[in-house]
C-alpha positions, -999 to 999 in steps of 0.1 A, spaced: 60 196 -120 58 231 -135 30 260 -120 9 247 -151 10 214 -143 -5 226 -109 -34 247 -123 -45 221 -151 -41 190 -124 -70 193 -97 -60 161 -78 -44 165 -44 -9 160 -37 10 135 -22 43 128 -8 70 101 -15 62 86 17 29 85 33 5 73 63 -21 50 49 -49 32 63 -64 -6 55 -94 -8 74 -108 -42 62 -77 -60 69 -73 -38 108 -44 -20 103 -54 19 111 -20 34 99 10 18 79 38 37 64 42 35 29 67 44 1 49 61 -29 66 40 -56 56 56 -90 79 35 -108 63 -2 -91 30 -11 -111 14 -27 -84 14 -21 -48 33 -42 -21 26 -54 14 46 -68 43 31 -103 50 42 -134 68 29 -165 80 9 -170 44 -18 -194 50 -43 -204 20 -75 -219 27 -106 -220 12 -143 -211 25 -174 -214 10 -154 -217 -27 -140 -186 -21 -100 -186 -21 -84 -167 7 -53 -157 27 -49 -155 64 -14 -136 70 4 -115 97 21 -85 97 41 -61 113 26 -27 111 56 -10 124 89 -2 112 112 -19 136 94 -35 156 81 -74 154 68 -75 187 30 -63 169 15 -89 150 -19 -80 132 -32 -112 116 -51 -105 85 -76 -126 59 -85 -114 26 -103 -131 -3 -74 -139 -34 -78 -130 -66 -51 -140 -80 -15 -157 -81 12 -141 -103 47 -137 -109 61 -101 -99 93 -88 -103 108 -68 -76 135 -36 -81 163 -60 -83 146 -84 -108 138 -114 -92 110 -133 -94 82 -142 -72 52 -157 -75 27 -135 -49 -12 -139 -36 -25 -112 -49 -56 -95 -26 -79 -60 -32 -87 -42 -3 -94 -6 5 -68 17 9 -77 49 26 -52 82 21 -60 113 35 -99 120 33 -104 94 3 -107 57 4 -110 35 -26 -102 0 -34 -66 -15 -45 -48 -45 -59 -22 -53 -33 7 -85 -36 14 -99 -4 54 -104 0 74 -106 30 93 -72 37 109 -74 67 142 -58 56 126 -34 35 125 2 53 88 3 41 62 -23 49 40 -10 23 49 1 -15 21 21 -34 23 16 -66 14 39 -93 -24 21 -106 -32 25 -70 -31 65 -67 -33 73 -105 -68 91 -106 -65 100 -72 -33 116 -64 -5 135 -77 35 125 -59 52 157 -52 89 135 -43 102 167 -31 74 163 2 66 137 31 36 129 45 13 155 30 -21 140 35 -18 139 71 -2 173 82 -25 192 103 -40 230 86 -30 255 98 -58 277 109 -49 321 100 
């Protein structure tokens, strides 16, 4: 991204890897990879159990927020929208629940289409995909956790 770039884009920027917030499923701060080159956005999940309640499809899951470490367990329900085949880096194929939640990043919070996979030997138990932050956000790769660096006061 040239100086240009920087004076014609007014969004904020963000860093490869980022602390990110999910308050409607209880998990205050999750690391996340900023994927730009994953559509949709990924999330650690285990324990998958569909029900349904009042004709309304949802998910009851676990997770662990924390980079190694299993011994926290946040269990989870979300409503499902959908159920769809996703590919992952190394092409496979997995059919996913599918769940939109809020996603808050810095000072903004806006809703986001999330897949639930498991992700336990991933180093990141969150992927943000690129429709998640497009409007929103602009990845500087060179930077790490931008959004939640304290100012510096002068």
């Amino acid at each position: 991204m040239n100086r240009q770039d920087v004076k014609k884009n007014p969004l904020p920027l963000l860093g490869w890897r980022e602390w990110v917030s999910l308050p409607e499923l209880g998990l205050s701060k999750i690391k996340a990879k900023i994927d730009t080159g994953a559509r949709t956005s990924a999330l650690h999940a285990f324990a998958l159990e569909p029900f349904k309640e009042k004709n309304q499809e949802k998910i009851r899951f676990e997770i662990h927020p924390n980079q190694h470490d299993t011994s926290e367990i946040i269990t989870c329900v979300a409503n499902v929208i959908d159920l769809r085949w996703v590919s992952d880096s190394g092409g496979h194929r997995e059919k996913r629940y599918v769940i939109y939640t809020p996603i808050t990043i810095g000072d903004q919070t806006w809703p986001i289409e999330v897949t639930l996979t498991e992700r336990d030997s991933m180093l990141f138990r969150m992927l943000l995909g690129r429709s998640a932050i497009r409007k929103h956000f602009v990845v500087n790769p060179a930077r790490s956790f931008i959004t939640t660096r304290k100012k510096v006061r002068v």
